[in-house]
C-alpha positions as CSV (number, residue, x, y, z in Angstrom):
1,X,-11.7,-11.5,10.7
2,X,-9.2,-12.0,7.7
3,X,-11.5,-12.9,5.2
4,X,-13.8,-10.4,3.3
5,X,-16.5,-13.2,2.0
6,X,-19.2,-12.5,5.0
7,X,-19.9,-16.2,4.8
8,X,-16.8,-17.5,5.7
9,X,-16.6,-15.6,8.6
10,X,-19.8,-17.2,9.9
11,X,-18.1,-21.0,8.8
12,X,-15.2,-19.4,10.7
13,X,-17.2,-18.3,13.9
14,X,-18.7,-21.9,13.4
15,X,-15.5,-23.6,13.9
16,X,-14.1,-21.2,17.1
17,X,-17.4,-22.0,18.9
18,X,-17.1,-25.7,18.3
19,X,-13.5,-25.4,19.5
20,X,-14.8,-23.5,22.8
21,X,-17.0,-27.0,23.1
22,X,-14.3,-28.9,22.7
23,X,-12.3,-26.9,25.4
24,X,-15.4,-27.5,27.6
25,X,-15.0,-31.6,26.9
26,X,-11.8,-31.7,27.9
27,X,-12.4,-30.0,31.0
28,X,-14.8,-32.9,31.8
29,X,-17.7,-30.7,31.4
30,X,-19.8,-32.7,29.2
31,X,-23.2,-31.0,30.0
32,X,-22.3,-27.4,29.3
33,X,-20.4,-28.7,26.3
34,X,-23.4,-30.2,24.9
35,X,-25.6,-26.7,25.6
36,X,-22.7,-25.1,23.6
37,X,-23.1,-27.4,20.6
38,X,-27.3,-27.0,20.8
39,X,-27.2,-23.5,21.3
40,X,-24.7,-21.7,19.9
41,X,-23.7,-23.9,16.6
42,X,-27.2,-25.3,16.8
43,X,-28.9,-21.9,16.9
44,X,-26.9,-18.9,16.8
45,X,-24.5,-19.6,14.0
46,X,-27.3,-21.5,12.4
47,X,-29.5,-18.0,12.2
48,X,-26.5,-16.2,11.7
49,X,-26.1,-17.7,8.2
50,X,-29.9,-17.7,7.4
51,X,-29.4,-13.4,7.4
52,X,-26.8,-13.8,5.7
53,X,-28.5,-15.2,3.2
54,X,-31.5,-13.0,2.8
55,X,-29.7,-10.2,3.0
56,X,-29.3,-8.6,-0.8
57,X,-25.3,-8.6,-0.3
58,X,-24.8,-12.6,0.6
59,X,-22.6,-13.7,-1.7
60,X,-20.6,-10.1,-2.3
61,X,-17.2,-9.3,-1.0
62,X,-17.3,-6.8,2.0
63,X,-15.3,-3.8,1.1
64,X,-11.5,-4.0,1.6
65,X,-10.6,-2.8,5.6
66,X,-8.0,0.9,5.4
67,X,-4.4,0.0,6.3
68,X,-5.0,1.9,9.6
69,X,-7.7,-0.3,10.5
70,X,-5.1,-3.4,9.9
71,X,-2.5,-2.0,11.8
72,X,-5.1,-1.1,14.8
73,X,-6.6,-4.5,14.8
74,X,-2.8,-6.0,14.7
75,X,-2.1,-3.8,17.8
76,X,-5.0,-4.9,20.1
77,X,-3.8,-8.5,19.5
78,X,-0.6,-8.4,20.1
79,X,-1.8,-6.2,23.2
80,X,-3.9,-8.7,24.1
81,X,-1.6,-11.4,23.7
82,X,1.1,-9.6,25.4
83,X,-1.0,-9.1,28.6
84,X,-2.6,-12.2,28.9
85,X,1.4,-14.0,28.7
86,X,2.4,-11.8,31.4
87,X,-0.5,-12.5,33.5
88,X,0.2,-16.4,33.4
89,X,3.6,-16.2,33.5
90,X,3.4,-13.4,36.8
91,X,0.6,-15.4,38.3
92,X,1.8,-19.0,39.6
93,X,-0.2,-21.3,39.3
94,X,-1.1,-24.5,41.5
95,X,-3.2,-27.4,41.0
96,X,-6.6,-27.2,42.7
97,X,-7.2,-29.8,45.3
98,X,-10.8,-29.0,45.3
99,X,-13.5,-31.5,44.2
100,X,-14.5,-30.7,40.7
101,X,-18.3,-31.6,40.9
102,X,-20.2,-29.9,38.0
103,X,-23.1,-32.7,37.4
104,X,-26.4,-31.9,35.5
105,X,-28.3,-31.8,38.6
106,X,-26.4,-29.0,40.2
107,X,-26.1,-27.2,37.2
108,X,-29.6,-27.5,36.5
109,X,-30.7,-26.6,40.0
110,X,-28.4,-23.8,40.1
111,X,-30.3,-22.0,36.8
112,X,-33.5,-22.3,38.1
113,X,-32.6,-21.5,41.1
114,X,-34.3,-18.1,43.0
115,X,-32.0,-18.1,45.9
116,X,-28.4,-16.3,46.2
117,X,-26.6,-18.7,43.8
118,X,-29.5,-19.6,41.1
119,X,-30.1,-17.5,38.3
120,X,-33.7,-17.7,37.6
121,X,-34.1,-13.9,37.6
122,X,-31.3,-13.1,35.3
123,X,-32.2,-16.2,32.5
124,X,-35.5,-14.0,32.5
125,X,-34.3,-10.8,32.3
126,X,-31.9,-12.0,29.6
127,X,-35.1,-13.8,27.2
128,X,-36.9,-10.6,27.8
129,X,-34.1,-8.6,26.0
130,X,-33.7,-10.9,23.4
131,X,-37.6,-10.8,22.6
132,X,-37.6,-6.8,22.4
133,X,-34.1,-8.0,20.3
134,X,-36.1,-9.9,18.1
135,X,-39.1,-7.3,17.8
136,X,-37.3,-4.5,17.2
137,X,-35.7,-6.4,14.2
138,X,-38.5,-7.4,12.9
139,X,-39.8,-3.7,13.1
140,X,-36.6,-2.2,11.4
141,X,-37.3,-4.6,8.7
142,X,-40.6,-3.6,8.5
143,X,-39.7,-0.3,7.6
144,X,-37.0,-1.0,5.6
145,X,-36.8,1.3,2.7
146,X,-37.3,-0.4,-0.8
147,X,-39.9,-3.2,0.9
148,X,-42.3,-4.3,-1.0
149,X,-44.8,-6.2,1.6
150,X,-48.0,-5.2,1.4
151,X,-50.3,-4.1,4.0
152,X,-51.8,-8.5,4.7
153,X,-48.1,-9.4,5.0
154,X,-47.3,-6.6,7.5
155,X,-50.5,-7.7,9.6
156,X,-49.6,-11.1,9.3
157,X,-46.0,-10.7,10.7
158,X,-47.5,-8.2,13.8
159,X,-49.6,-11.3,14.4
160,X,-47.0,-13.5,14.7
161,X,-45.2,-10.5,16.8
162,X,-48.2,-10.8,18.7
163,X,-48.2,-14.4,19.3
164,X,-44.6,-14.8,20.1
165,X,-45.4,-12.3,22.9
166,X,-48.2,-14.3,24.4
167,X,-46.2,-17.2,24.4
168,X,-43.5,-15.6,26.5
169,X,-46.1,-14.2,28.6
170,X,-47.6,-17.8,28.9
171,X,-44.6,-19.6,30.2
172,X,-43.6,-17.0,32.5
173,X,-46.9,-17.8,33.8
174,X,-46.2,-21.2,34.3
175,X,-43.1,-21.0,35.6
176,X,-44.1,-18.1,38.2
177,X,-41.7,-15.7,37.1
């Protein structure tokens, strides 16, 4: 991160994911390039920049980084660098002969699948986290010193806490996980 406006950095992170969906295009991949694009610039960087916003600080410059810090950071990326040229240039590569067939039926029966190559279990295990994620944020927020909700609002955002829950509860339901 070279910029200190928090902002920019999430315009920034914006522009490296859209360039990992471009990578994905050009690998003839157009399905998982497209979930990229929905989910990641769709969603992620999307809520990303919504706290940024309602945080107090949105528009402030983050403090300026000590010159050890720099230096560190400068370090790992040349290290980082370094060994992944040396990797590619010790490793020799060939063309694959294999036949690339990635289409959206595989794919899609692969992630719902329950069997030794789906990956039902971990897509649920993974929304579960990001709901106690998403609770536990709500909570700190909650009890955020200097808050001035009032008792209805707190009830009101348990509720929707509440119903959020249900809903998960109701489609693992459906879907028998």
């Amino acid at each position: 991160m070279t910029t200190r406006k928090i902002f920019r950095s999430a315009i920034w992170l914006l522009f490296s994911l859209i360039g990992i969906a471009a990578l994905y295009f050009w690998l003839q991949v157009e399905f998982i390039a497209a979930v990229q694009i929905i989910v990641y610039v769709g969603g992620i960087v999307v809520l990303i920049i919504f706290s940024i916003f309602l945080t107090q600080q949105s528009g402030n410059e983050m403090p300026k980084q000590p010159l050890k810090r720099t230096i560190t950071s400068a370090l790992a990326v040349l290290f980082g660098f370094g060994l992944t040229f040396l990797q590619i240039w010790k490793y020799n590569f060939q063309p694959s002969t294999k036949n690339f067939d990635w289409s959206v039926s595989k794919i899609g029966s692969q992630m719902l699948g329950t069997k030794a190559a789906g990956y039902a279990l971990p897509f649920e295990v993974v929304s579960m986290l990001l709901l106690a994620a998403m609770i536990g944020c709500i909570v700190i927020a909650m009890k955020a010193p200097g808050s001035a909700t009032s008792g209805k609002a707190k009830e009101e955002k348990l509720e929707t806490i509440k119903e959020a829950s249900e809903i998960e509860i109701t489609i693992n339901e459906i879907t028998g996980t």
